[in-house]
C-alpha positions, 0 to 999 in steps of 0.5 A: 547216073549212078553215084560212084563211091571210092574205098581205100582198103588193100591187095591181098593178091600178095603179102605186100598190100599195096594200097588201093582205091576201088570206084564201087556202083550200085555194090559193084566194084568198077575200076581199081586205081592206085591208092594216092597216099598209101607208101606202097601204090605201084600197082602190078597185073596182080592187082590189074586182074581183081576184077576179072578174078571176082566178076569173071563168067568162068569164075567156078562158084560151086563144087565140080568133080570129073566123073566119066572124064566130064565135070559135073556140077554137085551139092556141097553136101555130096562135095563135102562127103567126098572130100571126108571120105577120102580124107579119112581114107588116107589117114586110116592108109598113111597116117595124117602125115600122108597129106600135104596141105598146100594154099595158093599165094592170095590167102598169103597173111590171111585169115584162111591161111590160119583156117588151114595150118589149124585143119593140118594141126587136127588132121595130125599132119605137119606137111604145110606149103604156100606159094612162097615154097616156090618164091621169095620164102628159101631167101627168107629161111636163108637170111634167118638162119644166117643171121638170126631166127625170125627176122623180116625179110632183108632187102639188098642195100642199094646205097652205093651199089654199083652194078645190079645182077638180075637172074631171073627177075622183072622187078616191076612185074614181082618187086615193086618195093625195089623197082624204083631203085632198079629203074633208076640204075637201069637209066645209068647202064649199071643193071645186067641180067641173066634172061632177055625179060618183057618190058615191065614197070620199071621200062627196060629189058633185061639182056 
């Protein structure tokens, strides 16, 4: 039987980092379990998923381009030539601010979140995105603006809170820092929400 070694380290499927402990076998991980004594354990489908997402058959390993509308395997090299090519293409047409950079959420606090916002900065364009434009970050801008440039994102007060308004959200699935307060005031009938939502980790439907 093969000896089976448990690692704490980290999820980066998101900016919260949730604590981990990955079983690994013969270099290979197994199985990802909650980190007992990290303060953030309640792991999500995000975390659920990093195996397949690192073992997956269909996990694409090199570089693909659609040629006669069928995808062909190619080099690097040729990928990387096609990519300058059209690169230098539109900056010579638009300029560098003609380009969008845009990172997906897991490279969120990450060292390839660095690698782009440099790329941007050389390639001369200030357009950058990442998924939070389509998640939690307008909050953020908003508070910082509001109250004052460069703070973390507040969290609501939940002490003394009477009723909580949910408008489109499942907690258990994309807050976890929040669902224990929610699940909690679920069980007293003192949480509405906007949408008919699935049964999620905090164990409730929102109606």
């Amino acid at each position: 039987m093969n000896d089976i070694k448990k690692v704490n380290t980290f999820c980066k499927m998101c900016s919260i980092a949730c604590g981990i402990t990955v079983e690994v076998s013969n270099g290979r991980a197994i199985k990802i379990t909650p980190n007992e004594d990290h303060p953030y354990n309640k792991l999500c489908p995000k975390s659920d998923g990093l195996l397949d997402v690192t073992y997956s058959d269909k996990r694409i390993t090199s570089p693909m381009r659609k040629i006669n509308d069928r995808w062909k395997k190619i080099s690097w090299h040729e990928a990387f030539a096609f990519i300058a090519g059209k690169l230098r293409k539109i900056k010579e047409e638009d300029g560098g601010r003609g380009l969008v950079f845009h990172t997906g959420n897991p490279l969120i606090g990450s060292i390839g979140e660095k690698m782009v916002r440099r790329f941007a900065d050389a390639y001369g364009s200030p357009n950058y995105t990442s998924g939070a434009s389509l998640c939690y970050f307008s909050r953020k801008i908003a508070m910082s603006l509001t109250f004052d440039y460069g703070q973390v994102n507040a969290l609501p007060s939940f002490r003394g809170t009477k009723s909580i308004f949910l408008w489109g959200i499942n907690p258990g699935e994309s807050a976890l820092l929040q669902s224990s307060v929610v699940k909690l005031m679920a069980g007293r009938g003192r949480v509405a929400g906007l949408y008919r939502h699935w049964y999620g980790a905090t164990g409730c439907v929102w109606t």
